[in-house]
N, C-alpha and C positions, 0 to 999 in steps of 0.2 A: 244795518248792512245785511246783505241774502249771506245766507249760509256759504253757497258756494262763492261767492265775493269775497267773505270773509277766511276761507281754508285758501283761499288763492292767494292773498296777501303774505298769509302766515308762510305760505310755503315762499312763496318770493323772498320774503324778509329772512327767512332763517331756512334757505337752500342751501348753504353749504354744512350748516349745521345739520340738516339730513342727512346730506351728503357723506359727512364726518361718522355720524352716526351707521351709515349703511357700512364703508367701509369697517368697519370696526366688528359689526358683525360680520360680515365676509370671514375677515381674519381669525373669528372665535372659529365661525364654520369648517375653516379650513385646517385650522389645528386640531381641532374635534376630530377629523372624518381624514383626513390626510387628501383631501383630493387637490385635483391640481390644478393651477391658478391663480393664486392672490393677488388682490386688487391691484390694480395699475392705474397710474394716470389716462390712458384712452382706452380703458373702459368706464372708470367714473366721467369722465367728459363725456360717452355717451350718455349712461345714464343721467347727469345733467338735466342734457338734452330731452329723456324724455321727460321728467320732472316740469323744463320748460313747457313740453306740448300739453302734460298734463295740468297745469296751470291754464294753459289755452284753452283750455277743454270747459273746466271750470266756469271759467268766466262768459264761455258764448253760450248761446239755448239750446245748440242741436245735442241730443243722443247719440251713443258710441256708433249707432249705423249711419247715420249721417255725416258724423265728423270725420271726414276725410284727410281734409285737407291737400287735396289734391294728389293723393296718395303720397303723400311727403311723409305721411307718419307710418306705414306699413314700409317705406322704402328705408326709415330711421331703425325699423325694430330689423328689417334683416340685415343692415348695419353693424348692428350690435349682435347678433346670430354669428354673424360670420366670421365677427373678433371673437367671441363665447368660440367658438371653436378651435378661433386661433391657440389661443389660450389652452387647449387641451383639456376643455368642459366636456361632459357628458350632458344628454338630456336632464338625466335628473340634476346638478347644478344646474342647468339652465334656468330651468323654472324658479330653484332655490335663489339667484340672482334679484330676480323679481321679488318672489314673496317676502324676501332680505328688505328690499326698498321697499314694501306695502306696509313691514314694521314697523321700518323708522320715519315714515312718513305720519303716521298712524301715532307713534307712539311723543312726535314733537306737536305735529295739530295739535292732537286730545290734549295738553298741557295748557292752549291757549284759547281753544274754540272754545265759548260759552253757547251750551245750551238749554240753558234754562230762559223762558218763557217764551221758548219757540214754540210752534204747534207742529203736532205728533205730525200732520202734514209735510211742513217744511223738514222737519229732519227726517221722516222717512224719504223726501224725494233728494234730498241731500245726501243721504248712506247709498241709495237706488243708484245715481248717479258714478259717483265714487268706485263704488265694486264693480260696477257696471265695467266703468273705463280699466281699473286692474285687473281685473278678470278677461277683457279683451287684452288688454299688453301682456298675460302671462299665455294665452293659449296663439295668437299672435308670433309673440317669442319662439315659444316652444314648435310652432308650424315651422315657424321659419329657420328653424335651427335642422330638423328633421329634413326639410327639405334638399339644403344645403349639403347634408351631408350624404344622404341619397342620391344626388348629383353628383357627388366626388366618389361614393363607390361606384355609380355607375360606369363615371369617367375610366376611372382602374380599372374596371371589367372590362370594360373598350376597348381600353391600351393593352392591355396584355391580350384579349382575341388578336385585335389587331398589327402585334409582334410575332414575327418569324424565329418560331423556334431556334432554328438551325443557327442563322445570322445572329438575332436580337434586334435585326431591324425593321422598320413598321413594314405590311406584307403588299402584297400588290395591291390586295382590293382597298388597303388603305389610302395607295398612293391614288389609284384613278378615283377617290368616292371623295378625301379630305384632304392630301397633301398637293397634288398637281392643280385642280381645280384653286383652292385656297391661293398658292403662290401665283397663276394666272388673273386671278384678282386683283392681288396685292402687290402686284410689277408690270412694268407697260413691253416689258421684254425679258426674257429668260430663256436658260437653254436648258435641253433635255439630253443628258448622256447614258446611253446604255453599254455593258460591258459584257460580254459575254465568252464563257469557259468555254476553248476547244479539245472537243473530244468528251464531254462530258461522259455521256452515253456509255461511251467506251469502256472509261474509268472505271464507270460504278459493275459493268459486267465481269471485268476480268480483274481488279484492284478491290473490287467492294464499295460499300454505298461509304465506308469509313474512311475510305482515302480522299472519294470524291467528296465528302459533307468539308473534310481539312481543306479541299483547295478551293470552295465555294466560303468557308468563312477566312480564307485568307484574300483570296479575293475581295472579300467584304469591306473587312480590316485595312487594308492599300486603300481602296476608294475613298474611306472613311477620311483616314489620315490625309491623303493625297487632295482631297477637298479643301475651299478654299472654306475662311469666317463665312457661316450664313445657309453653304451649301444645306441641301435636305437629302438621305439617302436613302433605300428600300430596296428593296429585293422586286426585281422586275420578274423574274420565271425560274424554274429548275438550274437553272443554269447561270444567271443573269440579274446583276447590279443596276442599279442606276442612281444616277447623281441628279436633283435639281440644283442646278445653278444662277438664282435669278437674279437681274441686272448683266448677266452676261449675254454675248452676241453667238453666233455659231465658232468663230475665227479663236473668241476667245477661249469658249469651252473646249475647241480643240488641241490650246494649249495645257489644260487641265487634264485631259485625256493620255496625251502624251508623256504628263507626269506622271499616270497612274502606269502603263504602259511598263514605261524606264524603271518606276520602283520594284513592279514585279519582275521586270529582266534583272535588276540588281539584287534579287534576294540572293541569301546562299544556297547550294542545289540542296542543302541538307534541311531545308526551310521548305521546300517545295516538296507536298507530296509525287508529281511528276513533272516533266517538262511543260513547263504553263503555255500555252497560248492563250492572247486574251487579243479577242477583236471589240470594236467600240462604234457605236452608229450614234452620231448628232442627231438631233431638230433643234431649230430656232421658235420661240413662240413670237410674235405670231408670221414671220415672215414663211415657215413651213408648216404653221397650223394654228388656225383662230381660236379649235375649242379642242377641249379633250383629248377627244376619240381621234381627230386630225391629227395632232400631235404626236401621239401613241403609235399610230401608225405609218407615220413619215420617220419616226426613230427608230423601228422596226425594223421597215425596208432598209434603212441606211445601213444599221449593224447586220444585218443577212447580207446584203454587198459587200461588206466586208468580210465576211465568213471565206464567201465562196473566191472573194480575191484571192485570201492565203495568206500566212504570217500571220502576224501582229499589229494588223492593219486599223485606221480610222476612215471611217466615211461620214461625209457630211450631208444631210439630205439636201435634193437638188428641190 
């Protein structure tokens, strides 16, 4: 039997006994060094897993640049990246994970493989092989792991530009670049509510910018609460909330308006930096606007017709 035929067997036959073995160092590792992680069952089940591909590996003729497998085995190792993460690994255990299973694979083979009267050929294209493939699942791993978490700082860098100080809620240019667009995708109808402080301007000249920041995050705050499951909030402008409501109609949003409305007339006056007026302009997607920019601005027009009504008015766009 070929060398690699015969490591392929051995690991078949006595996989969990690797298995056993890797966990084991794991656990020496992690009492050693205190890091954090110890073995769990769906991470040995991945590893398994690659154990299985690296047996697949074995047994066919192609080279690690070849063997693909349809990208099923790069799609396995950021599988396992992603739980290595879960888990609260750092890079450096990432790799340790690996070189952990390169031991005990290593160290149960070498017990069984016979090589003696092989030719210096076959066991050098046998070792060649072999390292070949751990050395691609340790730098693999470790890509994959690096990447991962690169994407998740970036994500947090994202989320916090893309949060309004003042509020905490995501800012306009988030709402028009990922939140409006996204739930227009993902609903065949939805309504768009904007809320808007009167007298803003006012406030911040003769009260300070410190009165008016209180009745723009209480205004915030009402919306928030006054929203229904699902609803998505943002900060529309200087002055100005908005609610996505999607699966809602114009008729319905305007009863969610009404609430928000009623809540702020029922605060106590001692909760209210000044006497609040708050106007509210609808759109319906897509009966008042197909895309975007349509939208945005049919909900616009509608809350500035209500401005210049007067009160505590709601407008629906026509």
């Amino acid at each position: 039997m070929a060398l690699n035929s015969e490591a392929a067997e051995i690991i078949t036959r006595r996989r969990e006994e690797i298995l056993d073995l890797w966990e084991a160092k794991l656990r020496e590792t992690v009492s050693a060094t205190g890091w954090a992680g110890p073995p769990e069952g769906r991470l040995r089940g991945y590893f398994g897993e690659l154990l299985d591909v690296f047996v697949e590996f074995l047994r066919s003729p192609e080279t690690v640049e070849t063997f693909s497998r349809e990208g099923r085995t790069r799609a396995l190792v950021e599988r396992v990246a992603r739980h290595q993460g879960e888990l609260g690994r750092d890079a450096v255990q990432v790799v340790s994970d690996y070189m952990l299973l390169r031991r005990a694979v290593w160290e149960v083979v070498g017990r069984e493989l016979e090589l003696g009267g092989r030719s210096g050929e076959e066991v050098a294209r046998f070792f060649g092989k072999t390292m070949a493939a751990m050395d691609w699942a340790i730098g693999a791993g470790a890509e994959a792991f690096n990447a991962i978490q690169l994407a998740a700082f970036e994500d947090e860098l994202g989320q916090a530009r893309a949060t309004d100080l003042i509020t905490g809620l995501p800012d306009r240019d988030s709402l028009n670049r990922k939140l409006l667009p996204r739930a227009m995708r993902e609903h065949r109808r939805l309504s768009l509510a904007v809320f808007d402080l009167d007298r803003f301007s006012e406030t911040v000249a003769l009260a300070g910018v410190g009165q008016a920041r209180a009745a723009l995050v209480l205004l915030a705050e009402t919306v928030r609460k006054s929203a229904p499951e699902g609803a998505l909030c943002a900060r529309f402008g200087d002055d100005e909330i908005c609610v996505i409501l999607p699966g809602m109609d114009s008729e319905q949003a305007y009863g969610v308006a009404e609430e928000v409305l009623e809540n702020i007339a029922s605060l106590p006056e001692r909760e209210k930096p000044w006497e609040l007026n708050v106007h509210a302009g609808i759109a319906e997607y897509p009966v008042h606007g197909r895309d975007v920019n349509q939208l945005l601005y049919e909900v616009t027009r509608a809350m500035r017709l209500a401005k210049r009504v007067g009160g505590s008015g709601i407008m629906i766009a026509r």
